[in-house]
C-alpha positions, -999 to 999 in steps of 0.1 A, spaced: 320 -655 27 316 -676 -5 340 -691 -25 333 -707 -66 351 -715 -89 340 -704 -123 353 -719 -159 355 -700 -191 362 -713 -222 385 -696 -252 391 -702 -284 416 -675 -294 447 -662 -284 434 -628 -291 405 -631 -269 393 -604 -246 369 -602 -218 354 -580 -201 334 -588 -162 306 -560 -155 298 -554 -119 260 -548 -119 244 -533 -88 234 -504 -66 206 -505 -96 178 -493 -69 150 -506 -93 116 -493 -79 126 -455 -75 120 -424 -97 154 -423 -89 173 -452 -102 177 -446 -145 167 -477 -158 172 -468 -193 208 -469 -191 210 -496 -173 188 -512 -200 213 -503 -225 241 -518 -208 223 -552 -203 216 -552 -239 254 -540 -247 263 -573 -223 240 -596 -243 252 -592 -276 291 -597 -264 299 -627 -269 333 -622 -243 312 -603 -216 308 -616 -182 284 -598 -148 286 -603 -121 255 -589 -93 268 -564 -65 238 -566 -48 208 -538 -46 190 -549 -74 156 -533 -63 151 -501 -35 130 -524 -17 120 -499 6 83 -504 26 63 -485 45 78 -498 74 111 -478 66 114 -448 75 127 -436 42 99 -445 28 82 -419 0 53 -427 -21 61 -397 -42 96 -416 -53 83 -447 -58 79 -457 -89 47 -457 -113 47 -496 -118 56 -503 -80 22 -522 -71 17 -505 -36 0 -537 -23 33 -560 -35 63 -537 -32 93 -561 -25 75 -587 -48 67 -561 -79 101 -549 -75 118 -586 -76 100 -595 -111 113 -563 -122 145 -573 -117 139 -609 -130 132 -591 -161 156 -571 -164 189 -597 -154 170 -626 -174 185 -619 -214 220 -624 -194 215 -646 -172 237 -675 -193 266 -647 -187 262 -641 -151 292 -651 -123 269 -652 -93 246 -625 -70 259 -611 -40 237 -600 -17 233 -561 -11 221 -539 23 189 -536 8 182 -574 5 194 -578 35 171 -555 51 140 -568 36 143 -601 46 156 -597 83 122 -567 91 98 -580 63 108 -619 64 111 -619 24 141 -631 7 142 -614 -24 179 -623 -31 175 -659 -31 144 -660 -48 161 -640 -77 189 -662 -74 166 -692 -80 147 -679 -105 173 -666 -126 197 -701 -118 225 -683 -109 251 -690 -82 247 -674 -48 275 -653 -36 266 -643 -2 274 -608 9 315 -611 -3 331 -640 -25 359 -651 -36 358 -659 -76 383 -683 -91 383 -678 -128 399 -704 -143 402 -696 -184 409 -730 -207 418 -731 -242 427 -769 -253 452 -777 -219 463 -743 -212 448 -731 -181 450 -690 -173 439 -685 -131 425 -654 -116 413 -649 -82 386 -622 -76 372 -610 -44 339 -596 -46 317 -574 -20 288 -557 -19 304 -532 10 295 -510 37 302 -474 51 289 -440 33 323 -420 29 320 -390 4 352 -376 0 370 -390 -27 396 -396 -3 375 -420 15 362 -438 -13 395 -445 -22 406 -459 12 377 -483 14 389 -494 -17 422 -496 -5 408 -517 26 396 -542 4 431 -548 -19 450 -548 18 428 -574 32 427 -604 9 449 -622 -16 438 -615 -50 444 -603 -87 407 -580 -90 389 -566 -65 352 -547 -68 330 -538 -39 293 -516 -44 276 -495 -19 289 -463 -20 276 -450 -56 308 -440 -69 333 -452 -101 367 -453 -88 399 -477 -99 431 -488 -89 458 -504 -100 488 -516 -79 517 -531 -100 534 -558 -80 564 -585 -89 563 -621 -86 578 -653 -90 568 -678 -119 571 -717 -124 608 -708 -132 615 -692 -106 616 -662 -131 604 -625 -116 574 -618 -132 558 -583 -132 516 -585 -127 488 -562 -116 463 -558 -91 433 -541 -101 404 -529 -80 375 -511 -87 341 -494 -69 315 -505 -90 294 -472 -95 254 -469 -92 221 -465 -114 208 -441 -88 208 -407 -93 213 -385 -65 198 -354 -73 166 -356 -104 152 -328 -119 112 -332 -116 112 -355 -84 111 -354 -49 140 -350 -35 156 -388 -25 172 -398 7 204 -393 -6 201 -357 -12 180 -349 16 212 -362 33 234 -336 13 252 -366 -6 276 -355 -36 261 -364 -72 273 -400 -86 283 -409 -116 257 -431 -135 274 -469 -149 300 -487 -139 332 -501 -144 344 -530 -162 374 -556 -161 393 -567 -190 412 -600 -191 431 -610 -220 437 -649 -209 463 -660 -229 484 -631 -222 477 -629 -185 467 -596 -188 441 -578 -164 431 -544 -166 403 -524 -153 383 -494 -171 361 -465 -160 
Protein backbone atom coordinates (compact mmCIF):
# COMPACT_ATOMS: atom_id res chain seq x y z
CA UNK A 1 0.00 0.00 0.00
CA UNK A 2 1.06 3.58 -1.04
CA UNK A 3 0.84 6.56 0.76
CA UNK A 4 1.27 10.60 -1.00
CA UNK A 5 0.56 13.45 -0.04
CA UNK A 6 -0.98 15.70 -2.58
CA UNK A 7 -1.26 19.77 -2.46
CA UNK A 8 -3.92 21.86 -4.01
CA UNK A 9 -4.00 25.30 -4.15
CA UNK A 10 -7.29 27.78 -3.78
CA UNK A 11 -7.97 30.97 -4.26
CA UNK A 12 -11.59 31.39 -3.24
CA UNK A 13 -13.61 30.73 -0.45
CA UNK A 14 -16.24 29.61 -2.70
CA UNK A 15 -14.20 27.06 -4.44
CA UNK A 16 -15.37 23.66 -5.37
CA UNK A 17 -13.75 20.55 -6.44
CA UNK A 18 -14.55 17.73 -7.74
CA UNK A 19 -11.94 14.22 -7.77
CA UNK A 20 -13.12 11.70 -10.75
CA UNK A 21 -12.20 8.08 -10.27
CA UNK A 22 -11.22 6.89 -13.79
CA UNK A 23 -10.93 3.14 -14.42
CA UNK A 24 -12.42 -0.18 -15.25
CA UNK A 25 -12.15 1.77 -18.80
CA UNK A 26 -11.24 -1.80 -20.55
CA UNK A 27 -9.75 0.10 -23.64
CA UNK A 28 -9.16 -2.46 -26.48
CA UNK A 29 -12.73 -4.11 -26.51
CA UNK A 30 -15.82 -3.62 -28.74
CA UNK A 31 -16.99 -3.48 -25.36
CA UNK A 32 -15.58 -0.71 -23.41
CA UNK A 33 -17.59 2.89 -24.89
CA UNK A 34 -14.91 5.10 -25.40
CA UNK A 35 -16.87 7.93 -26.57
CA UNK A 36 -18.14 8.67 -23.23
CA UNK A 37 -15.40 8.22 -21.73
CA UNK A 38 -13.94 10.71 -24.22
CA UNK A 39 -16.42 13.15 -23.15
CA UNK A 40 -15.68 12.96 -19.68
CA UNK A 41 -11.94 13.52 -20.17
CA UNK A 42 -12.70 16.53 -22.11
CA UNK A 43 -15.41 17.60 -19.40
CA UNK A 44 -12.26 17.10 -16.74
CA UNK A 45 -9.97 19.20 -18.90
CA UNK A 46 -11.79 22.25 -19.24
CA UNK A 47 -12.55 22.43 -15.23
CA UNK A 48 -10.34 24.28 -13.83
CA UNK A 49 -11.40 22.61 -10.01
CA UNK A 50 -11.40 18.97 -11.41
CA UNK A 51 -9.13 16.45 -10.12
CA UNK A 52 -8.73 12.09 -11.36
CA UNK A 53 -7.51 10.00 -10.07
CA UNK A 54 -6.66 6.20 -12.12
CA UNK A 55 -8.52 3.02 -10.57
CA UNK A 56 -6.65 0.93 -12.54
CA UNK A 57 -7.88 -1.17 -15.86
CA UNK A 58 -7.05 1.21 -18.27
CA UNK A 59 -6.78 -1.24 -21.20
CA UNK A 60 -8.49 -5.06 -21.44
CA UNK A 61 -5.12 -6.27 -22.05
CA UNK A 62 -6.26 -9.60 -22.70
CA UNK A 63 -3.69 -11.99 -25.12
CA UNK A 64 -3.99 -14.96 -26.69
CA UNK A 65 -2.64 -16.64 -23.89
CA UNK A 66 -5.92 -15.92 -21.76
CA UNK A 67 -8.36 -17.82 -22.00
CA UNK A 68 -10.91 -15.16 -22.40
CA UNK A 69 -9.41 -14.26 -25.19
CA UNK A 70 -11.79 -13.30 -28.51
CA UNK A 71 -10.68 -11.85 -31.64
CA UNK A 72 -14.16 -11.03 -32.58
CA UNK A 73 -14.24 -8.39 -29.36
CA UNK A 74 -11.18 -7.00 -29.82
CA UNK A 75 -11.07 -4.02 -31.12
CA UNK A 76 -10.49 -2.68 -34.83
CA UNK A 77 -7.23 -0.66 -34.00
CA UNK A 78 -5.88 -3.45 -31.57
CA UNK A 79 -2.64 -4.30 -33.70
CA UNK A 80 -2.88 -8.18 -33.22
CA UNK A 81 0.98 -8.45 -33.33
CA UNK A 82 1.29 -5.68 -30.30
CA UNK A 83 -1.75 -6.08 -28.17
CA UNK A 84 -0.70 -5.00 -24.62
CA UNK A 85 1.60 -2.33 -26.34
CA UNK A 86 -1.27 -0.83 -28.92
CA UNK A 87 -3.51 -0.87 -26.15
CA UNK A 88 -0.98 1.16 -23.61
CA UNK A 89 -0.56 4.13 -26.27
CA UNK A 90 -4.14 4.11 -26.46
CA UNK A 91 -4.44 4.88 -23.13
CA UNK A 92 -1.46 7.39 -23.22
CA UNK A 93 -3.63 9.16 -25.54
CA UNK A 94 -6.45 9.17 -24.02
CA UNK A 95 -5.21 10.23 -20.04
CA UNK A 96 -2.52 12.71 -21.69
CA UNK A 97 -4.85 16.26 -22.08
CA UNK A 98 -5.21 15.58 -18.09
CA UNK A 99 -2.49 14.45 -17.04
CA UNK A 100 -1.46 18.03 -15.13
CA UNK A 101 -4.90 17.06 -13.14
CA UNK A 102 -4.17 13.63 -12.26
CA UNK A 103 -3.70 12.32 -8.29
CA UNK A 104 -1.79 9.17 -9.20
CA UNK A 105 -2.56 5.47 -11.07
CA UNK A 106 -3.38 2.56 -9.10
CA UNK A 107 -2.83 -0.44 -10.51
CA UNK A 108 -5.80 -2.63 -11.70
CA UNK A 109 -6.24 -6.87 -12.03
CA UNK A 110 -5.64 -6.48 -15.57
CA UNK A 111 -2.20 -4.89 -15.25
CA UNK A 112 -1.42 -7.01 -12.95
CA UNK A 113 -2.05 -9.94 -14.94
CA UNK A 114 -0.17 -8.84 -17.90
CA UNK A 115 2.93 -8.27 -16.38
CA UNK A 116 3.12 -11.37 -13.94
CA UNK A 117 2.17 -14.14 -17.47
CA UNK A 118 3.39 -11.76 -20.31
CA UNK A 119 6.41 -9.98 -18.26
CA UNK A 120 5.11 -6.39 -19.54
CA UNK A 121 4.50 -3.70 -17.24
CA UNK A 122 2.01 -1.62 -18.75
CA UNK A 123 1.10 0.30 -15.52
CA UNK A 124 4.42 1.67 -14.87
CA UNK A 125 5.26 2.40 -18.22
CA UNK A 126 1.99 4.53 -18.42
CA UNK A 127 2.88 5.87 -15.21
CA UNK A 128 6.11 7.10 -16.66
CA UNK A 129 5.05 8.29 -19.61
CA UNK A 130 2.22 10.26 -18.49
CA UNK A 131 4.65 11.54 -15.10
CA UNK A 132 2.23 10.74 -12.78
CA UNK A 133 2.59 9.32 -9.33
CA UNK A 134 2.35 5.52 -8.82
CA UNK A 135 -0.27 4.39 -6.41
CA UNK A 136 0.26 0.79 -6.17
CA UNK A 137 -2.80 -1.49 -6.05
CA UNK A 138 -4.45 0.76 -2.78
CA UNK A 139 -3.26 4.25 -1.38
CA UNK A 140 -3.72 6.39 0.91
CA UNK A 141 -4.18 10.19 -0.49
CA UNK A 142 -3.56 13.09 1.86
CA UNK A 143 -5.07 16.08 0.27
CA UNK A 144 -3.90 18.93 1.80
CA UNK A 145 -5.92 22.25 0.36
CA UNK A 146 -3.90 25.82 0.98
CA UNK A 147 -5.20 29.20 0.50
CA UNK A 148 -2.57 31.93 1.88
CA UNK A 149 -1.89 29.88 5.65
CA UNK A 150 -5.06 28.19 5.94
CA UNK A 151 -4.65 24.61 5.46
CA UNK A 152 -8.08 22.28 4.84
CA UNK A 153 -6.78 18.02 5.30
CA UNK A 154 -8.45 15.19 3.79
CA UNK A 155 -7.43 11.66 3.92
CA UNK A 156 -8.53 9.31 1.04
CA UNK A 157 -8.01 5.68 0.68
CA UNK A 158 -8.05 4.47 -2.75
CA UNK A 159 -8.33 0.75 -4.29
CA UNK A 160 -8.58 -0.84 -7.26
CA UNK A 161 -10.51 -3.93 -5.46
CA UNK A 162 -11.25 -7.41 -5.77
CA UNK A 163 -14.26 -9.98 -5.55
CA UNK A 164 -17.27 -10.09 -8.36
CA UNK A 165 -20.45 -9.74 -6.08
CA UNK A 166 -23.71 -8.89 -8.11
CA UNK A 167 -26.24 -8.33 -5.75
CA UNK A 168 -26.62 -4.92 -4.92
CA UNK A 169 -26.33 -6.11 -1.50
CA UNK A 170 -22.95 -7.22 -2.02
CA UNK A 171 -21.72 -4.41 -3.70
CA UNK A 172 -22.67 -2.44 -0.96
CA UNK A 173 -20.82 -4.56 1.67
CA UNK A 174 -17.54 -4.48 -0.18
CA UNK A 175 -18.00 -1.02 0.02
CA UNK A 176 -18.79 -1.22 3.50
CA UNK A 177 -15.42 -3.36 3.95
CA UNK A 178 -13.51 -0.71 2.78
CA UNK A 179 -15.03 2.45 5.14
CA UNK A 180 -14.74 -0.36 8.26
CA UNK A 181 -11.13 -1.03 7.55
CA UNK A 182 -9.18 2.21 7.40
CA UNK A 183 -9.29 5.69 8.86
CA UNK A 184 -10.36 8.08 6.38
CA UNK A 185 -12.80 11.02 5.20
CA UNK A 186 -13.37 9.33 1.19
CA UNK A 187 -13.19 6.14 0.14
CA UNK A 188 -13.43 4.65 -3.73
CA UNK A 189 -12.48 1.28 -4.81
CA UNK A 190 -13.06 -0.12 -8.86
CA UNK A 191 -13.52 -3.64 -10.00
CA UNK A 192 -16.82 -4.57 -9.77
CA UNK A 193 -18.55 -2.27 -12.62
CA UNK A 194 -21.01 -0.78 -10.56
CA UNK A 195 -21.93 3.16 -9.30
CA UNK A 196 -22.79 2.93 -5.72
CA UNK A 197 -22.29 5.71 -2.66
CA UNK A 198 -22.33 6.07 0.85
CA UNK A 199 -22.36 8.42 3.27
CA UNK A 200 -21.84 7.81 7.04
CA UNK A 201 -22.31 10.96 9.18
CA UNK A 202 -20.01 10.72 12.20
CA UNK A 203 -19.19 13.42 15.27
CA UNK A 204 -15.90 14.60 16.25
CA UNK A 205 -13.81 16.66 18.26
CA UNK A 206 -12.08 19.95 16.98
CA UNK A 207 -8.96 22.07 18.15
CA UNK A 208 -11.52 23.38 20.84
CA UNK A 209 -12.35 20.60 22.02
CA UNK A 210 -15.78 21.51 20.30
CA UNK A 211 -18.12 18.44 18.84
CA UNK A 212 -17.98 18.77 15.37
CA UNK A 213 -20.34 16.92 13.08
CA UNK A 214 -18.37 15.57 9.55
CA UNK A 215 -18.98 12.97 6.87
CA UNK A 216 -17.60 9.95 5.43
CA UNK A 217 -18.19 9.36 1.99
CA UNK A 218 -17.38 6.30 -0.10
CA UNK A 219 -18.01 5.45 -3.42
CA UNK A 220 -17.63 2.31 -6.22
CA UNK A 221 -16.28 3.95 -8.97
CA UNK A 222 -18.45 2.57 -11.95
CA UNK A 223 -17.05 1.13 -15.40
CA UNK A 224 -16.68 2.05 -19.28
CA UNK A 225 -17.51 -1.54 -20.03
CA UNK A 226 -20.66 -2.56 -21.26
CA UNK A 227 -21.93 -5.78 -20.29
CA UNK A 228 -24.28 -6.66 -22.83
CA UNK A 229 -23.74 -4.67 -26.73
CA UNK A 230 -26.06 -4.88 -29.34
CA UNK A 231 -24.03 -5.97 -32.67
CA UNK A 232 -21.10 -7.87 -30.82
CA UNK A 233 -20.14 -10.97 -29.59
CA UNK A 234 -21.18 -11.60 -26.53
CA UNK A 235 -18.26 -10.51 -23.77
CA UNK A 236 -17.01 -12.54 -20.84
CA UNK A 237 -19.16 -10.77 -18.66
CA UNK A 238 -22.32 -11.82 -20.16
CA UNK A 239 -21.31 -15.14 -21.08
CA UNK A 240 -20.99 -15.27 -17.35
CA UNK A 241 -24.72 -14.09 -16.87
CA UNK A 242 -23.35 -10.75 -15.14
CA UNK A 243 -26.19 -7.95 -14.52
CA UNK A 244 -25.89 -4.82 -16.95
CA UNK A 245 -23.67 -1.76 -15.46
CA UNK A 246 -24.15 1.48 -15.42
CA UNK A 247 -21.80 3.44 -17.83
CA UNK A 248 -19.50 6.60 -15.87
CA UNK A 249 -18.67 7.12 -12.62
CA UNK A 250 -18.89 9.00 -9.61
CA UNK A 251 -17.39 12.01 -8.50
CA UNK A 252 -16.27 13.81 -5.09
CA UNK A 253 -16.97 17.26 -4.25
CA UNK A 254 -14.86 19.17 -1.62
CA UNK A 255 -15.60 22.64 -0.79
CA UNK A 256 -12.16 23.38 1.16
CA UNK A 257 -12.76 26.20 3.05
CA UNK A 258 -15.92 24.93 4.34
CA UNK A 259 -14.76 21.50 5.09
CA UNK A 260 -17.33 20.13 3.17
CA UNK A 261 -17.13 16.64 1.32
CA UNK A 262 -19.77 15.18 -0.54
CA UNK A 263 -19.97 12.45 -3.09
CA UNK A 264 -22.34 12.29 -6.35
CA UNK A 265 -23.66 9.56 -8.71
Amino acid sequence: MEVIEYRVKFRSRKDEFRIYPLGDIHLGTKHCNEKKIRSLVDEIKNDPHALWIGMGDYAELITPKDPRWDVDVIADWVERSNVAESQRKRALGLFSPIKDKCIGLLEGNHEVSIRLHNYQDIYLDLCRDLDVTPLGFSAFVYFKFHRGRNIHSFKGVFRHGAGAPQTEGGIIMNLKKLMDGFEADLYCQGHVHAIKTNTIPILTLNDALKIKARRRVGAISGSWFETYTQGVRASYAEIKGYSPNAIGCPHFVIVPDKERLSVVE
